[in-house]
N, C-alpha and C positions, 0 to 999 in steps of 0.2 A: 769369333765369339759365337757361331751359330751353335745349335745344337740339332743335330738334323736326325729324328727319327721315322720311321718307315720300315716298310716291306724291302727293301733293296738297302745293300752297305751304303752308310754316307758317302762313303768314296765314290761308291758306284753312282750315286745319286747327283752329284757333285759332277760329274763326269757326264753324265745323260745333260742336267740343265745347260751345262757349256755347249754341249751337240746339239743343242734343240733343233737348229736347224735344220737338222740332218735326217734326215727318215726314217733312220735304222733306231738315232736316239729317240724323235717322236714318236714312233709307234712302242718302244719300250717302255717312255715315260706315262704316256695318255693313259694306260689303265690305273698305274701309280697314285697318279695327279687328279684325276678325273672325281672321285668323289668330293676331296676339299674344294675344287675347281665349282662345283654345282652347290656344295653349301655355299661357301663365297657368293655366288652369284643368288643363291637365296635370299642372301642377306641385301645384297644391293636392289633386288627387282622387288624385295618386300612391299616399300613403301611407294612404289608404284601404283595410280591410281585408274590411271586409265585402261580402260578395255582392250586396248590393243600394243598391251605393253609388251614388250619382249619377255619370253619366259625363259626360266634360266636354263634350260638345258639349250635353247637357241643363245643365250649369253653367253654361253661355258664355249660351244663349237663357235660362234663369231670370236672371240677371245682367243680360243686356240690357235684360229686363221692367223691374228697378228701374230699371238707368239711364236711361231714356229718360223715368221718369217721376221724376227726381232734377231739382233747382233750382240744383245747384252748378254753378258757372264752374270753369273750369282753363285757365291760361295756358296749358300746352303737354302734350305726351301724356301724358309722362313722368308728369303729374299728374293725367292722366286715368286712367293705368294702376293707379297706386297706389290712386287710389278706385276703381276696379272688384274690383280684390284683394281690398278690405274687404267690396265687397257681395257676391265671391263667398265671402267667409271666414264673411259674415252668412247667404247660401245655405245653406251645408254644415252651418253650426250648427242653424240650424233644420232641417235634415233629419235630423240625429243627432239631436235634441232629443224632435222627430218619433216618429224610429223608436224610441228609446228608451222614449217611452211608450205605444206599441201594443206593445212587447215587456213591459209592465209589468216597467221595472226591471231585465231583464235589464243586460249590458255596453252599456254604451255604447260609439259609435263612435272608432275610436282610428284615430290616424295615427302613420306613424315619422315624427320630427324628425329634421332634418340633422342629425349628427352635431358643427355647427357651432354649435347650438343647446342641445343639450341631452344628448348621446353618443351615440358610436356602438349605433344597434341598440336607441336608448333608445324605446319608446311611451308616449303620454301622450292621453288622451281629448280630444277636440275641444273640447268645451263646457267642460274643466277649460283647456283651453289661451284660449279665447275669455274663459271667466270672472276667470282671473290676466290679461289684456291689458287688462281694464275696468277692473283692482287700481290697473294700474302705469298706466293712462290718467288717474285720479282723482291720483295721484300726483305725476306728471309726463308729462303728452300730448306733450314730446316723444322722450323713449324708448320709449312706446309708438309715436309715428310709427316709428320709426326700426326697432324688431322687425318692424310690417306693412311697410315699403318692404324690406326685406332679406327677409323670412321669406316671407311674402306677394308681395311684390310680387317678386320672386328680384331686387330689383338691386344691383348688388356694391354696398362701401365707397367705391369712386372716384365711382360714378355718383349715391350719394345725398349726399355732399359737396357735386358740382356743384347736384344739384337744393336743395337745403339752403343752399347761397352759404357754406359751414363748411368748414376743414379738413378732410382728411385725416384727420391726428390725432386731432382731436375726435371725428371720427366711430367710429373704431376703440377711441378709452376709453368712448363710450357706450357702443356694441355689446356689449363686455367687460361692462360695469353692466347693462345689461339684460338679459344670456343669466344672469350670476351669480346676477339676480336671480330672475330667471325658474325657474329652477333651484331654490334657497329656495323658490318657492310650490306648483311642482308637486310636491313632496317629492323630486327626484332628485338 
């Protein structure tokens, strides 16, 4: 049920993300990918506060590193993008985690959430946010998908329906259950 548009045939596209591993497919895909790959990671290092946060074109190439040494298949981008989200959500963590303990203990790194997440103007630490998505993944993996394809991966309600083959509907009483919940664990 993807819908995969771009510069290259979905087939072709399709065909490169199962190579990724391969060199011939990363160097074909990386111009491809490369722009949504740095908005993505726009969106994630936005709410980043601190002065020596990772910028995203350093997210985009740490992100790539994993991906190209990752095993996963993905039928279409859409799915490609979603798991990139995560290993840049895995990036950021480990580099709050990181700086967190060469600052022994100081603050850790915080980002503001959408307002659609968790309130307006609300912050909540990285690793406390990564660590409540492992809660709700042991839980039910599929509302934690549905937080990283929305939260992470910025794509609306309609767009993760489609990739999902689920209503609408369904997807907007998740969404509702997992920000609720989400909410409950970060204490906000």
């Amino acid at each position: 049920m993807c819908a995969d548009e771009g510069r290259i045939p979905p087939e072709r596209l399709t065909l490169l993300l199962n190579q990724l591993g391969e060199g011939d497919a990363a160097r074909e895909l990386w111009p491809v990918v490369y722009d949504e790959l740095k908005k993505l990671a726009r969106t994630h290092a936005s709410g980043v506060r601190e002065a020596d946060e990772l910028e995203p074109t350093v997210l985009v190439h740490e992100a790539w590193l994993k991906l190209v040494d990752t095993e996963a298949s993905f039928e279409c981008r859409a799915q490609f993008f979603a798991f990139a989200s995560r290993v840049m959500r895995s990036v950021l963590v480990d580099d709050a985690r990181v700086r967190a303990t060469e600052k022994r203990g100081e603050k850790l790194e915080r980002i503001t959430l959408d307002e659609d997440l968790v309130g307006m103007g609300h912050t909540v630490d990285f690793p406390a946010l990564d660590d409540a998505l492992t809660r709700l993944e042991r839980m039910d993996p599929d509302l934690a998908h549905l937080v990283e394809l929305r939260f992470f991966g910025g794509l609306k309600q309609e767009e993760i329906a489609q990739l999902l083959a689920t209503s609408l509907r369904s997807v907007q009483r998740d969404w509702r259950l997992a920000r609720s919940w989400l909410r409950g664990e970060l204490g906000k």
